[in-house]
C-alpha positions in Angstrom: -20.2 8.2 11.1 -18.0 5.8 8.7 -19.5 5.3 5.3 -19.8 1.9 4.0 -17.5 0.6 6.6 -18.1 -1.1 10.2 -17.3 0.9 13.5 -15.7 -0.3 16.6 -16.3 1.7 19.6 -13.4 1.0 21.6 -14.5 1.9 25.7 -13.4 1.4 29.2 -15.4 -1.7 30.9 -17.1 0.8 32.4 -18.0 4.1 31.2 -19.6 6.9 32.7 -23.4 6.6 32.6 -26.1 8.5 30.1 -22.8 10.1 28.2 -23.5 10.6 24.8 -21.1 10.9 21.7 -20.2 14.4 21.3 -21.1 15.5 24.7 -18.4 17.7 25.6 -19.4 18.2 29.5 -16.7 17.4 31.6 -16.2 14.8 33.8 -16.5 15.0 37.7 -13.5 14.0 39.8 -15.1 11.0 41.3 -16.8 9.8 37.6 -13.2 10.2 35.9 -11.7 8.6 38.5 -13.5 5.6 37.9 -12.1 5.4 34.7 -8.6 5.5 35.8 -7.2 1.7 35.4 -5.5 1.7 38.5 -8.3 2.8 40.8 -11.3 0.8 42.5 -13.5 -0.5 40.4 -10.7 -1.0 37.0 -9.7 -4.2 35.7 -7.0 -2.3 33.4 -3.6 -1.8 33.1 -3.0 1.8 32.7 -1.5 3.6 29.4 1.7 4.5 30.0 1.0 7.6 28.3 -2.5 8.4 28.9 -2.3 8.9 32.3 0.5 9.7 33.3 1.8 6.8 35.3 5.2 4.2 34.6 3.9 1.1 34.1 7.5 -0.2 35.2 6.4 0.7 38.4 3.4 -1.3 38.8 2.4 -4.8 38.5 -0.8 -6.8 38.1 -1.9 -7.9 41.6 -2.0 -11.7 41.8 -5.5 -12.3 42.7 -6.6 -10.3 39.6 -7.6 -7.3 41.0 -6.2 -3.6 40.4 -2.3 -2.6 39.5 -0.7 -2.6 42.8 2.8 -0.8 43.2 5.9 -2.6 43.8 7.1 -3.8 46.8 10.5 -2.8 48.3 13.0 -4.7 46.4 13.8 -6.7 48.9 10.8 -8.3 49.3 9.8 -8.8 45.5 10.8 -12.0 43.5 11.9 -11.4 40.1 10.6 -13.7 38.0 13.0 -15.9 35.9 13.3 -18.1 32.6 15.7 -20.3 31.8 17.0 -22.5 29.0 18.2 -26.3 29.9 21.6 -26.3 29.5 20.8 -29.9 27.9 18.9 -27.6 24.8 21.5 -24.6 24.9 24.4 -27.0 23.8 22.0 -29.0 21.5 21.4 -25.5 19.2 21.2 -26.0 15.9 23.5 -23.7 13.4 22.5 -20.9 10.9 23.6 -18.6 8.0 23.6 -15.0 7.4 24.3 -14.7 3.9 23.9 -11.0 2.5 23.5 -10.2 -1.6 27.2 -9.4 -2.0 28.1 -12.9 -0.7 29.2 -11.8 2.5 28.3 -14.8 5.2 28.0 -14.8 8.7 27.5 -18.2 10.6 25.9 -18.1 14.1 23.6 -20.2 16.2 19.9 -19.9 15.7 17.0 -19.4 17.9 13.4 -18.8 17.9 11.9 -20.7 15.1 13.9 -22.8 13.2 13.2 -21.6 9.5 14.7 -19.9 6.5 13.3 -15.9 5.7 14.9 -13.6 3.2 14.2 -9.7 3.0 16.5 -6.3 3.7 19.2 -6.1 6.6 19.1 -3.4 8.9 20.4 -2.1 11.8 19.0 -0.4 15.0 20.9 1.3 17.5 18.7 1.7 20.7 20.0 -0.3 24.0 16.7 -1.3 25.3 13.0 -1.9 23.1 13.2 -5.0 21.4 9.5 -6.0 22.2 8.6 -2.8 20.8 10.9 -2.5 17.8 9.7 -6.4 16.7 6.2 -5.4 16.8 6.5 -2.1 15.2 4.6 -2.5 11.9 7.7 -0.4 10.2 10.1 -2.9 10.3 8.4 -5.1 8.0 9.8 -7.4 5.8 13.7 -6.7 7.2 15.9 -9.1 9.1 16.7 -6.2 12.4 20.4 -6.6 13.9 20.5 -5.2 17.1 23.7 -3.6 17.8 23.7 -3.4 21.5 25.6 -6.9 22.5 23.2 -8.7 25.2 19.5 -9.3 23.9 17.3 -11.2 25.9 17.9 -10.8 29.5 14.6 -8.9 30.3 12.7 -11.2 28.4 9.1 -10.6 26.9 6.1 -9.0 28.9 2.7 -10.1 29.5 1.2 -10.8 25.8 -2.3 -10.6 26.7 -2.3 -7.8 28.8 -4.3 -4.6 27.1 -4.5 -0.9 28.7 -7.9 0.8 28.8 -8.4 1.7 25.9 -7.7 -2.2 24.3 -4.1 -2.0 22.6 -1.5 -4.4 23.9 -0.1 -2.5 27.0 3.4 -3.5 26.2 3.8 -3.9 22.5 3.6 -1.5 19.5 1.1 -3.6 17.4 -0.7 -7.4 17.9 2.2 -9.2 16.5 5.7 -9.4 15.4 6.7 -7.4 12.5 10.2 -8.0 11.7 11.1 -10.7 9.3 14.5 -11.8 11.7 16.5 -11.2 14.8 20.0 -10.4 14.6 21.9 -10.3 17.8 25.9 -11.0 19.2 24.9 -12.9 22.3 21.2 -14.2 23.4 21.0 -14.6 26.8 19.0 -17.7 27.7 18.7 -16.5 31.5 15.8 -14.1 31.3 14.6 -11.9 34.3 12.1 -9.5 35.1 9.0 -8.8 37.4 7.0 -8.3 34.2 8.8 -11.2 32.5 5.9 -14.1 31.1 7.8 -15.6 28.0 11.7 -15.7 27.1 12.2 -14.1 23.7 12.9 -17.1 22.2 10.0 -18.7 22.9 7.8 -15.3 22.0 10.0 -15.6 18.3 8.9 -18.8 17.8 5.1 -18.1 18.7 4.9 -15.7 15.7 7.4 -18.1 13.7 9.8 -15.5 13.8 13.4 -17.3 13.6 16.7 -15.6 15.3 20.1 -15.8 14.7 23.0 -15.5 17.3 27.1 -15.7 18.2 27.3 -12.8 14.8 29.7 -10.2 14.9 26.8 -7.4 14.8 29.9 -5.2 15.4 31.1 -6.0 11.7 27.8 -6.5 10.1 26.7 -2.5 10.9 29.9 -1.7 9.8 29.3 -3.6 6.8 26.4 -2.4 6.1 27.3 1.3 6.9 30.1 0.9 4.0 28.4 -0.7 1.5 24.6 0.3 2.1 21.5 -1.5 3.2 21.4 -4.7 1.4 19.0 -7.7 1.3 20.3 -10.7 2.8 18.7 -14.7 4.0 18.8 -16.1 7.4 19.0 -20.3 6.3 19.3 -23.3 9.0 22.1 -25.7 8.8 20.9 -28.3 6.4 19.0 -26.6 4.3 20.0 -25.6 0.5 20.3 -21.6 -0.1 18.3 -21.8 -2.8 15.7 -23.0 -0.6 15.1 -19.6 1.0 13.9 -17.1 -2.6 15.5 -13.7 -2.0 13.0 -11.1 -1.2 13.2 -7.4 -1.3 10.3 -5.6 0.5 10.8 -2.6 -0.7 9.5 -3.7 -4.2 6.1 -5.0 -2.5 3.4 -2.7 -1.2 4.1 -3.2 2.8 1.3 -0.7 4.0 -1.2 -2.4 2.2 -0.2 -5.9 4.9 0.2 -3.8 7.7 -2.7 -1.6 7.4 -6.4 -2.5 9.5 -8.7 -3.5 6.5 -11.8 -1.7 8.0 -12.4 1.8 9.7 -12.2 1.6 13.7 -13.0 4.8 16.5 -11.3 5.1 19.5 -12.3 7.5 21.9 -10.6 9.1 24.5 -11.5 8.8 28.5 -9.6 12.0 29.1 -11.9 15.2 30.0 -13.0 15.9 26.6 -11.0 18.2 24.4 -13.3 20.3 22.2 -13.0 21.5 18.8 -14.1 24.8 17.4 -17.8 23.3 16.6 -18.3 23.0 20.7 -18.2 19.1 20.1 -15.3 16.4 21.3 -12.2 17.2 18.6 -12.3 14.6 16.1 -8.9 13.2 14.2 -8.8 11.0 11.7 -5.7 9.0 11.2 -4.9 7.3 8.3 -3.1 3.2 9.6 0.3 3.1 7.5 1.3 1.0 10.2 0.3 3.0 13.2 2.4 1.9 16.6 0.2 1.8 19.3 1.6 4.8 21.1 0.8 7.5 18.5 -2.5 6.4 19.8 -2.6 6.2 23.3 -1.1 10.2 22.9 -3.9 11.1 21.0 -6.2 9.4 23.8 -4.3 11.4 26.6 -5.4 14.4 24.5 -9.1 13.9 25.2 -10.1 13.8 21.2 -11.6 10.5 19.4 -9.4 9.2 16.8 -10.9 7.6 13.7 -8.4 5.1 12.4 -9.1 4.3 8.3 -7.3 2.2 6.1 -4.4 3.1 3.8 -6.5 3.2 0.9 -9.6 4.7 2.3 -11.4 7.9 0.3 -12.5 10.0 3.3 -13.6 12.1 1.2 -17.2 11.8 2.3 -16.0 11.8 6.2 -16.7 14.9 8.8 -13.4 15.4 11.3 -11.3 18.4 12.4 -8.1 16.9 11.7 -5.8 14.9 9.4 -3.3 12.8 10.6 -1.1 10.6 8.3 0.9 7.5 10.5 4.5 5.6 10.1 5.2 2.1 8.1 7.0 0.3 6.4 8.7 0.5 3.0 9.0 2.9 0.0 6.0 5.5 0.1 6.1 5.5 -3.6 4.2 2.7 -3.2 1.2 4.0 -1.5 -0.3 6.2 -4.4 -3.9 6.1 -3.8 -3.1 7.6 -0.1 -0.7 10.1 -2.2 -3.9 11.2 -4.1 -6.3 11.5 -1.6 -4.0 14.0 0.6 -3.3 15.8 -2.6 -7.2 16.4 -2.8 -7.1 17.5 0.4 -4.0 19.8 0.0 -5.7 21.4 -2.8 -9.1 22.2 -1.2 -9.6 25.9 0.3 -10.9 24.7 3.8 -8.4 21.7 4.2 -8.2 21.0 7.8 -4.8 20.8 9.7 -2.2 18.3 8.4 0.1 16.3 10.8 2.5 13.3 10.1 4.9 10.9 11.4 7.5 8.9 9.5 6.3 7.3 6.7 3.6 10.2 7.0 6.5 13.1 6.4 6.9 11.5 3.1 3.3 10.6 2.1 2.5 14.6 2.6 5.9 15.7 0.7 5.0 12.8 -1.9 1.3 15.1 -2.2 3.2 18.6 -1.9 5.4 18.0 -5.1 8.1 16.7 -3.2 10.5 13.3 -4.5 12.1 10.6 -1.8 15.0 8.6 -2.3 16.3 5.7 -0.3 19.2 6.1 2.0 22.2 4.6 2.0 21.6 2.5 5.1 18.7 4.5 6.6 18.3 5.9 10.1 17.0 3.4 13.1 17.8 4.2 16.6 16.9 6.4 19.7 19.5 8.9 19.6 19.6 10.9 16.7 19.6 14.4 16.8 17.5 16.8 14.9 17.3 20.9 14.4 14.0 22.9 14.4 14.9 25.1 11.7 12.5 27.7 13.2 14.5 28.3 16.6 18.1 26.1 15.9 17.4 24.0 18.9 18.9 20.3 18.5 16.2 17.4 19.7 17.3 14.1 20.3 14.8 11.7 18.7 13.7 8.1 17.9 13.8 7.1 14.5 12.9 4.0 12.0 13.1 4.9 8.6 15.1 4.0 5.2 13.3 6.6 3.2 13.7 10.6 2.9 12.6 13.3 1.3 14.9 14.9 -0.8 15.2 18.7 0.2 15.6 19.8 -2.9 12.6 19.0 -4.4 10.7 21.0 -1.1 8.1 23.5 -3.3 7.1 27.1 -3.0 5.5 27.9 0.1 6.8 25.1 2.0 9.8 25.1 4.6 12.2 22.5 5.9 10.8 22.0 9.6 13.8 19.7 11.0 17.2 18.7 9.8 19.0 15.6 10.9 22.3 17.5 12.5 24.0 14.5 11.9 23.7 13.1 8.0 22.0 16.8 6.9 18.9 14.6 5.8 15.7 16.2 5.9 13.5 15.4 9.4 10.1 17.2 8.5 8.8 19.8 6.2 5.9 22.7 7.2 4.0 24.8 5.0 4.5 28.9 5.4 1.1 29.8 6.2 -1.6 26.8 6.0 -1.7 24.4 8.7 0.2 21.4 7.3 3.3 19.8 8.8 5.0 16.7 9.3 8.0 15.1 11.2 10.5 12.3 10.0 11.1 11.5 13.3 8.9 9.4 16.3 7.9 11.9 18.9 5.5 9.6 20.8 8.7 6.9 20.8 10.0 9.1 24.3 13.5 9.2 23.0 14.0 12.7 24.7 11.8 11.2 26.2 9.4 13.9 26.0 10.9 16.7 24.5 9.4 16.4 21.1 5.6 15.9 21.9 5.2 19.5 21.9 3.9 19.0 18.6 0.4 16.7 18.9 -0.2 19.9 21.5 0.7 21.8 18.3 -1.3 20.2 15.9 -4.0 20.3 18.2 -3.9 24.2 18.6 -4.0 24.6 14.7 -7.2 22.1 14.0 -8.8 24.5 17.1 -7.6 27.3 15.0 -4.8 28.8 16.2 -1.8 29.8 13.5 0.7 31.5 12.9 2.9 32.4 9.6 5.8 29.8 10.2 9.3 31.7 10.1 12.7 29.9 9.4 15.9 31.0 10.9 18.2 28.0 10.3 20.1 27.6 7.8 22.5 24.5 6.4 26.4 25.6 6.4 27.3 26.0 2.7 30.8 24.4 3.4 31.0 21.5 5.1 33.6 20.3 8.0 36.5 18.8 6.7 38.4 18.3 10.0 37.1 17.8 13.2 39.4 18.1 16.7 37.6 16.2 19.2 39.1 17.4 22.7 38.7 14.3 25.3 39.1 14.0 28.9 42.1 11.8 28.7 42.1 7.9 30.6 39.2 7.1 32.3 38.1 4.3 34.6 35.3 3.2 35.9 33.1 5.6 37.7 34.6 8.9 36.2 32.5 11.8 34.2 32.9 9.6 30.7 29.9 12.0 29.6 32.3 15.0 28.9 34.2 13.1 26.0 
């Protein structure tokens, strides 16, 4: 049980009957079926995760009942949104102005207001609703660099998957401080489509600015670093809108749930050495809703605690530490209590993600530093140092841990093959480790979430001594001869350049 602290027990409408916590007796066919949103007697979206099944593939049935799959496209009617062309031409103007003075003027949507914090950039083509709600991109104004946002619009915002997260989101609201796009398309369509993403911005008085060269501004920003920057509406003063930086404000500490909440699984139960359903306890950073939904499709219970929260006093077979936002020096009570843990004899397996890689460093002796202009897309490719194979990965960070600094008895785990920049550390011979990287994010799109199944194998008690092969090349390139295909048009094998 949680000490001192409330418990919500997070269940399907309707769970199996006379099953009691810790009873580690699997489920018939016919009882787990029932669980399954998707079958008779469900009233749930399905996880995209937890079971297995593409919710782009399935739609809410109008009359309320169970997920039905989609008719042939020639039968189904997109849903659309779109603007008056009476409002598009009435927009009102808006101001990108960075610290150096740089200014971009574009036209703004969503809410109409003035925000100030740190500009970054993300790379990804596709994701917005889940980039805006994930908790790490707190307190910064996100430019989008692919050049059409928009034109899928914004899913169903009440709808929650069985286990009650937001089935299409990453967190209950939107995160980011501002939107930064080249062109916002005001003609939105989708089968899934309830709310253009103007409309959602302003819901969560979240303002947007368009018509920017985003082209020039990553560039920008690539050359001279991650700065802070202001979004302000025609009209109003500059001065109007304080400059903010984030990373001098403790961001976990507004991200994080305020008390302890338990989530547990409805997959056949996975068991831990004690005989009993495999407990995790996870400390919220910032926790996207898809870290849990993987845990869920693991069959353990997952104990979510607050940033600060001693769990000192707290029985579970395994640690895990979560992303967010901002500099993890910040976080220095979590810092301490992981350093207890590291320190104790019987510490139970380690795991994190993100912010998590550099909470455990932080704990291990390690320093951080903040990158130039950080790494934020869904391409970037990463070397397990115990075997040399290259992942591709997701990644939202601004933060790493410097190599350097790694102690005694600890091992680089991945390295970013593109900047060098360290994607994970892993102790020699006790079970701690942690990524830099989002392997739940699918940017492989599974090829990295080998490692909950590994984290799981080491709280049930399987390890090994962890051997490194790779090693970083001494001298770096100073000339590179790219070999291309030659012209290309449309329709030709443009993969091989």
């Amino acid at each position: 049980g949680v000490v001192g602290a409330t418990v919500q027990l997070l269940m399907a409408t309707r769970p199996p009957p006379s099953r009691g916590k810790g009873d580690a007796t699997p489920l018939s066919p016919s009882s787990r079926n029932s669980l399954l949103p998707g079958t008779p007697g469900s009233n749930h979206l399905s996880s995209p995760v937890l079971h297995g099944n593409k919710l782009g593939c399935k739609r809410p049935s109008f009359d309320g009942g169970s997920p039905q799959m989609l008719p042939p496209r020639k039968v189904l009617a997109a849903k659309r949104a779109k603007t008056d062309i009476t409002s598009e031409l009435e927009q009102q103007r808006a101001t990108l102005i960075l610290a150096d003075g740089t200014r971009w003027e574009g036209v703004a949507f969503g809410a109409k207001v003035g925000v100030a914090g740190e500009v970054v950039f993300n790379t990804a083509m596709v994701g917005y609703p889940e980039s805006l709600t994930d908790p790490s991109y707190r307190g910064q104004l996100l430019c989008l660099t692919y050049p059409m946002i928009g034109n899928y619009g914004v899913p169903d915002l009440d709808s929650r998957d069985d286990i009650g997260l937001p089935t299409f989101f990453e967190s209950e609201k939107i995160h980011a401080t501002a939107l930064i796009v080249a062109e916002y398309s005001h003609d939105a369509c989708h089968w899934n489509l309830t709310h253009t993403l103007s409309d959602w911005l302003k819901q969560h008085n979240v303002p947007g600015i368009y018509g920017i060269d985003t082209r020039a501004l990553t560039k920008h920003i690539r050359e001279q670093g991650a700065m802070l920057g202001k979004i302000v509406p025609a009209g109003a003063a500059e001065s109007s809108v304080p400059q903010v930086n984030p990373n001098d404000l403790n961001l976990v500490a507004e991200v994080s749930l305020k008390e302890p909440r338990l989530f547990v699984s409805h997959a056949p139960p996975r068991q831990g050495k004690d005989g009993k359903r495999m407990r995790i306890l996870a400390i919220d950073c910032g926790i996207k809703a898809n870290i849990i939904r993987y845990f869920m499709s693991k069959g353990v219970e997952l104990l979510l605690v607050p940033w600060d929260y001693d769990f000192s006093g707290e029985a579970f077979d395994g640690l895990f530490i979560s992303n967010g936002p901002g500099d993890p020096t910040q976080c220095q009570k979590t810092i301490g209590h992981l350093r207890a843990l590291l320190e104790r004899a019987d510490a139970p397996p380690v795991f994190g993600i993100c912010l998590g890689n550099q909470l455990l460093a932080l704990a291990a002796g390690c320093t951080t530093f903040k990158m130039k202009y950080g790494n934020r897309g869904a391409n970037q490719p990463c070397i397990d140092t115990r075997t040399g194979r290259c992942y591709i990965t997701a990644q939202n960070h601004g933060f790493a841990v410097d190599p350097a600094s790694i102690p005694q008895g600890w091992e680089q785990f991945f390295v970013n093959a593109n900047d060098a920049t360290n994607e994970g550390i892993i102790h020699k011979t006790r079970p701690f480790f942690s990524v830099q990287f989002h392997p739940e994010a699918c940017a492989g799109p599974t090829d990295t979430d080998f490692l909950f199944e590994m984290f799981l194998r080491r709280v049930h008690g399987e390890h090994a001594e962890v051997t490194v092969s790779y090693r970083q090349p001494t001298i770096p390139a100073r000339k590179v001869l790219l070999l291309g295909s030659g012209g290309l048009s449309i329709g030709q094998a443009g993969e091989f350049d």
